[in-house]
C-alpha positions in Angstrom: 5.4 4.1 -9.5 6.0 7.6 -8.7 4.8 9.8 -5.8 1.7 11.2 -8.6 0.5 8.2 -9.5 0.6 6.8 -5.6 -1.3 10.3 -4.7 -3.8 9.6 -7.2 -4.0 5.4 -6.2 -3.8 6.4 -2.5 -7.0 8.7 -3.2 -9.1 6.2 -5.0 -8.8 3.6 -1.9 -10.2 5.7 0.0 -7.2 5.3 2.9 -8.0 8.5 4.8 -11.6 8.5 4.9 -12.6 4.6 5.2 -10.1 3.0 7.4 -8.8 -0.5 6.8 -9.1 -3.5 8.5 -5.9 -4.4 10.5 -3.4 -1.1 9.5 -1.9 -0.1 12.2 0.2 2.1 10.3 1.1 3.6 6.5 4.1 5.9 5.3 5.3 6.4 1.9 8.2 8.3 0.4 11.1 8.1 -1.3 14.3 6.2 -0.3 17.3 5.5 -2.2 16.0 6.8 -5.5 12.5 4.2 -5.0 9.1 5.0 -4.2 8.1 3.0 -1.2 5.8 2.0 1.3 6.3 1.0 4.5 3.1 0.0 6.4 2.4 -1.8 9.7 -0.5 -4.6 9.8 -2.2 -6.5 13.0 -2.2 -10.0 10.5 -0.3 -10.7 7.1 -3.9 -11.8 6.2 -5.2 -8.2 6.7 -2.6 -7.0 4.1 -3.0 -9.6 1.4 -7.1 -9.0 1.8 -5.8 -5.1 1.0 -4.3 -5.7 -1.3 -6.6 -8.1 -3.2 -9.8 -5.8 -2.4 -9.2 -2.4 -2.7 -5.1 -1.8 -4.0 -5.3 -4.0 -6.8 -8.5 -2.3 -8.1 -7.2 1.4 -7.3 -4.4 0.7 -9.1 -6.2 -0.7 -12.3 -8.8 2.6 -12.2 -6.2 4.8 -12.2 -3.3 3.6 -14.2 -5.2 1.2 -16.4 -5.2 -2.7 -16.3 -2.5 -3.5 -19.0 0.1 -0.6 -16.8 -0.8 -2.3 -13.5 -0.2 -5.8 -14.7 3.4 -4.7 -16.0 4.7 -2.9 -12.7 7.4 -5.3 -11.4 6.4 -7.4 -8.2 6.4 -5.3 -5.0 9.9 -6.4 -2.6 7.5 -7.2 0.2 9.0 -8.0 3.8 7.1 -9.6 6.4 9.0 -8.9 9.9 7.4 -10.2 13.0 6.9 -6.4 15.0 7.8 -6.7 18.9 7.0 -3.7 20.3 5.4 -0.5 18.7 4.3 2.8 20.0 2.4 5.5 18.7 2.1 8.5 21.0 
C-alpha cells in the first residue's frame, strides 16, 4: 500500500474527525523504500479492536475486498512503551 491509497483509507476511518479509543499516537511515511505506520496505543486490545472495526472495513471500501484480502500480513511489533512525551 502506497501513500494514495493510505490517504484515501486514512480518510474513510474517519482518524482526524472521530478519535479512537486508546491512540495515543499515529505517523505514517515512507522508510526504507515501505509505506508504514507507526502508531502508539494505551492497550494492544485497543489496536486489534481498530483494526477489526473500522481499518479492516476502510480498507475493503476503498480498495475492494478481493485487494484487501491479498495485501501481505502487516510486520506488526508490540513494544512495551516506558516513557512518552508529547509537548
Amino acid at each position: 500500500m502506497g501513500a494514495d491509497q493510505y490517504d484515501a483509507v486514512i480518510e474513510k476511518v474517519g482518524l482526524k474527525d472521530e478519535p479512537v479509543e486508546g491512540l495515543i499516537f499515529h505517523s505514517a511515511g515512507e522508510l526504507e523504500g515501505r509505506f508504514q505506520v507507526f502508531n502508539v496505543w494505551e492497550a494492544s486490545e485497543n489496536f486489534e479492536r481498530f483494526v477489526a472495526d473500522r481499518l479492516r472495513p476502510a480498507q475493503v471500501a476503498v480498495m475492494g475486498e478481493e485487494r484487501v484480502a491479498a495485501l501481505p500480513d502487516a510486520d506488526v511489533v508490540h513494544v512495551a512503551i516506558h516513557n512518552y512525551v508529547i509537548p
